[in-house]
C-alpha positions in Angstrom: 19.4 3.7 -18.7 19.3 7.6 -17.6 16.3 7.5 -15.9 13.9 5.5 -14.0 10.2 6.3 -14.4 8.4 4.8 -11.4 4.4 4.8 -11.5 1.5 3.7 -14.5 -0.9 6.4 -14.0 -1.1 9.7 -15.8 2.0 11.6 -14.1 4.0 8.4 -14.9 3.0 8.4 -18.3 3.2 12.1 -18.8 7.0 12.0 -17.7 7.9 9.3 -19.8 6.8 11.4 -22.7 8.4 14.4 -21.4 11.6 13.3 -21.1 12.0 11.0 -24.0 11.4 14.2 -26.0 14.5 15.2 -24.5 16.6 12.4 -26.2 17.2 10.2 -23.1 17.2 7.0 -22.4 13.8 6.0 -20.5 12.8 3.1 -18.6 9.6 2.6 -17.2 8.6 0.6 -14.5 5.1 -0.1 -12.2 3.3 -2.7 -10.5 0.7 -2.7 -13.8 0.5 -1.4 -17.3 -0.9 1.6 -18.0 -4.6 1.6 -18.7 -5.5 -1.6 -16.7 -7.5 -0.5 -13.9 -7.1 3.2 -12.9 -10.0 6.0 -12.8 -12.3 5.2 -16.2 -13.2 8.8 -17.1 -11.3 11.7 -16.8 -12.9 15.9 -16.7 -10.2 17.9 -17.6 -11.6 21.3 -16.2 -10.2 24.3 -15.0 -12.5 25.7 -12.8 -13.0 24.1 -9.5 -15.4 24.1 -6.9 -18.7 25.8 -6.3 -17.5 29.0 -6.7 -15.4 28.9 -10.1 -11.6 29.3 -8.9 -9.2 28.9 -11.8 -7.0 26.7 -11.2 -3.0 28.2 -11.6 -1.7 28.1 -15.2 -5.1 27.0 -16.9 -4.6 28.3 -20.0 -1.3 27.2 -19.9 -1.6 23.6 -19.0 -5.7 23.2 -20.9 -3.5 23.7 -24.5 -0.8 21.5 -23.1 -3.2 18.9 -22.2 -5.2 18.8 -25.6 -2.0 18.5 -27.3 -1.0 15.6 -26.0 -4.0 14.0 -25.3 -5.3 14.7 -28.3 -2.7 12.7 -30.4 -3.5 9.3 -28.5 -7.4 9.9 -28.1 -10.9 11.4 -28.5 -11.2 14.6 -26.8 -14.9 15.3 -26.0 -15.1 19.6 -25.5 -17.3 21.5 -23.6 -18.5 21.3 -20.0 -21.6 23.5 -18.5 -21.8 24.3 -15.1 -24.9 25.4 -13.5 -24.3 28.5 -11.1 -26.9 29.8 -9.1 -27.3 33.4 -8.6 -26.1 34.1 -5.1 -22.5 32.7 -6.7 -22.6 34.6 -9.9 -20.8 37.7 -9.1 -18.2 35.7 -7.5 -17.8 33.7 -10.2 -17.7 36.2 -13.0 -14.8 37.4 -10.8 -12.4 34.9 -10.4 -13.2 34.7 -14.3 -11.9 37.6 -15.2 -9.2 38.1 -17.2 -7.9 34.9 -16.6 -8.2 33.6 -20.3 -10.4 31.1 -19.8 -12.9 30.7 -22.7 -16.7 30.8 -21.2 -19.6 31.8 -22.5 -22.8 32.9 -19.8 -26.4 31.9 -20.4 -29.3 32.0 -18.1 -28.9 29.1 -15.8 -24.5 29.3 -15.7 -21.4 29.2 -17.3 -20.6 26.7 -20.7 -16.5 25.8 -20.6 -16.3 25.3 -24.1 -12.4 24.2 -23.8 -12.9 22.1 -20.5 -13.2 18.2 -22.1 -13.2 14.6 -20.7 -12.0 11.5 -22.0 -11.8 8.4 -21.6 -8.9 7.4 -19.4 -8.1 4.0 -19.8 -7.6 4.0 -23.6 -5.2 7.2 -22.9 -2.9 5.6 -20.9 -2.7 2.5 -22.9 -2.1 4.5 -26.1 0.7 6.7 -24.5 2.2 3.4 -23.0 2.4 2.1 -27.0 5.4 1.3 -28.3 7.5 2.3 -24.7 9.5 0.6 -22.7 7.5 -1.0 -19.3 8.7 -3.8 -17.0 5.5 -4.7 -14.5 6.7 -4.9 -11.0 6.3 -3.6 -7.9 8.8 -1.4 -6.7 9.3 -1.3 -2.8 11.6 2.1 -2.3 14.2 3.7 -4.0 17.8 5.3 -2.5 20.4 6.9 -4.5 21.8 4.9 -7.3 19.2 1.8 -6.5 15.5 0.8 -6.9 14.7 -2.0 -4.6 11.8 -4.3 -5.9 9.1 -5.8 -3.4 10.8 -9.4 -4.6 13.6 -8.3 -3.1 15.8 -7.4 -6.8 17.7 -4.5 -6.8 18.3 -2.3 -9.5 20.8 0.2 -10.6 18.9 3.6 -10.9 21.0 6.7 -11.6 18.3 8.7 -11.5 14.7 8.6 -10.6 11.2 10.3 -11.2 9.1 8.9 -8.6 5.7 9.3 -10.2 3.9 6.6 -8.2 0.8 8.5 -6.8 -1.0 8.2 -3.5 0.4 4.6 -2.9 3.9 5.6 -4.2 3.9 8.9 -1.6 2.9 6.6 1.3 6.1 4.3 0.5 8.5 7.2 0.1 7.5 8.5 3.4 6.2 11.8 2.1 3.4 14.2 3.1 0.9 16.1 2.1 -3.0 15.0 1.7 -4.6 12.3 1.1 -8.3 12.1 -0.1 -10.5 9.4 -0.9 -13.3 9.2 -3.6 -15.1 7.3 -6.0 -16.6 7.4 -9.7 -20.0 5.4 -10.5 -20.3 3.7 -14.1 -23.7 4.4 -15.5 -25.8 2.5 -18.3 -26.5 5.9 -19.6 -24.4 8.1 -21.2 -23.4 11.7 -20.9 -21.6 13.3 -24.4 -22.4 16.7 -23.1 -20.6 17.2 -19.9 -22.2 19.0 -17.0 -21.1 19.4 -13.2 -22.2 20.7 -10.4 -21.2 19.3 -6.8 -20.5 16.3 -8.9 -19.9 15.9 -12.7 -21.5 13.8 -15.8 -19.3 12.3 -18.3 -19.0 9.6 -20.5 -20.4 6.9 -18.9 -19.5 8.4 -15.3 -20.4 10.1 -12.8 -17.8 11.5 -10.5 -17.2 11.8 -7.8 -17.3 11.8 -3.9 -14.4 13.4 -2.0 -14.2 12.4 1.2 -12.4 14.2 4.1 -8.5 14.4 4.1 -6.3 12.2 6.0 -2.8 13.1 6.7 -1.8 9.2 5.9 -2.7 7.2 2.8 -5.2 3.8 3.1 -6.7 2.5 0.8 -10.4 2.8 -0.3 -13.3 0.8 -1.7 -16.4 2.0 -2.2 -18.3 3.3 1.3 -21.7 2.5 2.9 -23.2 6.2 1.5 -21.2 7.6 -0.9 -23.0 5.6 -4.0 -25.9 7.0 -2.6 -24.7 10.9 -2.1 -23.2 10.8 -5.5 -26.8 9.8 -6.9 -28.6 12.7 -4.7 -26.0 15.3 -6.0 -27.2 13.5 -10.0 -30.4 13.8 -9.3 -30.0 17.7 -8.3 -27.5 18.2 -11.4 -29.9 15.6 -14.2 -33.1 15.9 -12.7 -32.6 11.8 -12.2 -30.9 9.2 -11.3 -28.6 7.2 -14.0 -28.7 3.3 -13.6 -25.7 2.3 -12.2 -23.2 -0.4 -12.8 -19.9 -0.3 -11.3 -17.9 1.9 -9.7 -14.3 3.0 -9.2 -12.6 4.1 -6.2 -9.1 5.6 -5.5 -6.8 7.7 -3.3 -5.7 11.5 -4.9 -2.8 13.0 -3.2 -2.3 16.6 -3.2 0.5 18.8 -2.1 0.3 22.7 -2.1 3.0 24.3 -4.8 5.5 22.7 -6.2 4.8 18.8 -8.1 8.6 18.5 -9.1 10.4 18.0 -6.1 13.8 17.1 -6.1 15.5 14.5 -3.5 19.1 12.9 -3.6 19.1 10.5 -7.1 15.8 11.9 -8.4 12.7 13.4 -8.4 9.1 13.0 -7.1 6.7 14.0 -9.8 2.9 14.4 -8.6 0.6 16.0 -5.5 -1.9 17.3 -7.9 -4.8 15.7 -6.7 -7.8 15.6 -9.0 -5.9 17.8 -11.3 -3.6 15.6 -12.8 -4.7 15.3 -16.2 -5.3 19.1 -16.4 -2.1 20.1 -15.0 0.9 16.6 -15.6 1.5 17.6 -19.7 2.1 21.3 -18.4 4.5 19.8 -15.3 6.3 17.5 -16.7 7.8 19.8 -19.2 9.5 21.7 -16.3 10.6 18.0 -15.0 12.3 17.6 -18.4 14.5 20.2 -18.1 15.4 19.9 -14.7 16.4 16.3 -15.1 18.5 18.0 -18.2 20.4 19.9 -15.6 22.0 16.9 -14.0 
């Protein structure tokens, strides 16, 4: 094998892709297959925040995304933020010249790139066809990967693409924030955000304060209940509510291909990751080439 993928979410998936394009020889390994559990909906948006900052290489990594994406499922285009007044000069000028496609009207700003998807079926479709073996892996050293049942295996070279959990095993920093999706009995085609957003059959989502230390999280005593008063202020209502997911982003400022002796960690890019991963993992591929 030439390379060890570790991880089943999107930046796991993404890298497999990336480097297979490359003409090596990829094994994949996690503690589930792709697309069985994991966040439900995805907003692929690059804009953030209440004040419209454009997230680095947007143009860039929006075409990357739909490229890839779009081969293995629907991609549902267009998301309208409302933005009030007070922040409309502000954000007219972090929109400047920055190549994203928006189109103003009276009440804010229509993304008509920006899409969401449905997760779930994405990562199961990119996972088609691949090789995957399900189990857990504990920590990796140079030339190993040591499984939580104690196996060993020989691992030239590794992309560490593992996420929140994954970052808390290797040891490595950066920030760690909790938050949680609601699954609604009503549907949203038209995608719409503001403090939250409205998507599929999702409403996303709380973030709650950073930690310098992963935990995991389950669903807190409030949140459901903030996310609905931020729908209400966004749909004018509150959408029936049926289940809910809840997870750990990690984020690290800069770099998300980070080189350590006998691999790579691939990742940090918090609730970005299916906007930014396709774009990433490109540069990944060819530094894995190098070696």
């Amino acid at each position: 094998m030439d390379v060890w993928v570790v991880g089943a979410g999107i930046t796991g998936a993404v890298a497999v892709h990336a480097l297979e394009r490359t003409g090596a020889e990829v094994g994949w390994i996690a503690a589930r297959p792709p697309g069985l559990g994991g966040l439900p909906y995805a907003m692929v948006n690059p804009v953030r925040g209440k004040r419209g900052v454009v997230v680095a290489r947007a143009v860039e990594a929006l075409a990357e995304a739909a490229r890839l994406y779009g081969a293995h499922a629907e991609l549902h285009r267009g998301l309208w933020r409302p933005v009030p007044e007070a922040l409309r000069a502000k954000w007219q000028k972090n929109l400047r010249g920055k190549g994203v496609a928006h189109v103003w009207c009276e009440a804010g700003v229509e993304l008509p790139e920006a899409f969401w998807l449905e997760a779930r079926p994405l990562l199961r479709s990119l996972a088609a066809g691949r090789r995957l073996r399900v189990a857990r892996v504990a920590t990796w050293r140079t030339g190993e990967l040591w499984l939580a049942s104690g196996e060993r295996l020989e691992a030239r070279r590794v992309v560490w693409a593992a996420g929140a959990e994954g970052a808390a095993l290797s040891g490595l920093s950066g920030r760690f924030t909790a938050g949680s999706q609601l699954l609604t009995v009503e549907g949203f085609p038209a995608a719409r955000a503001q403090g939250i957003y409205a998507a599929g059959h999702a409403l996303g989502g709380s973030y709650l304060p950073h930690e310098a230390h992963y935990r995991p999280h389950v669903l807190r005593h409030g949140e459901a209940a903030w996310i609905l008063k931020q729908a209400r202020a966004l749909l004018g209502y509150a959408p029936r509510v049926w289940g809910a997911w809840s997870g750990v982003r990690w984020r690290l400022d800069g770099r998300f291909v980070h080189g350590r002796e006998g691999g790579w960690v691939f990742g940090g890019f918090g609730s970005t990751a299916f906007l930014l991963a396709p774009l990433y993992a490109r540069e990944l591929a060819r530094e894995v080439q190098k070696t």
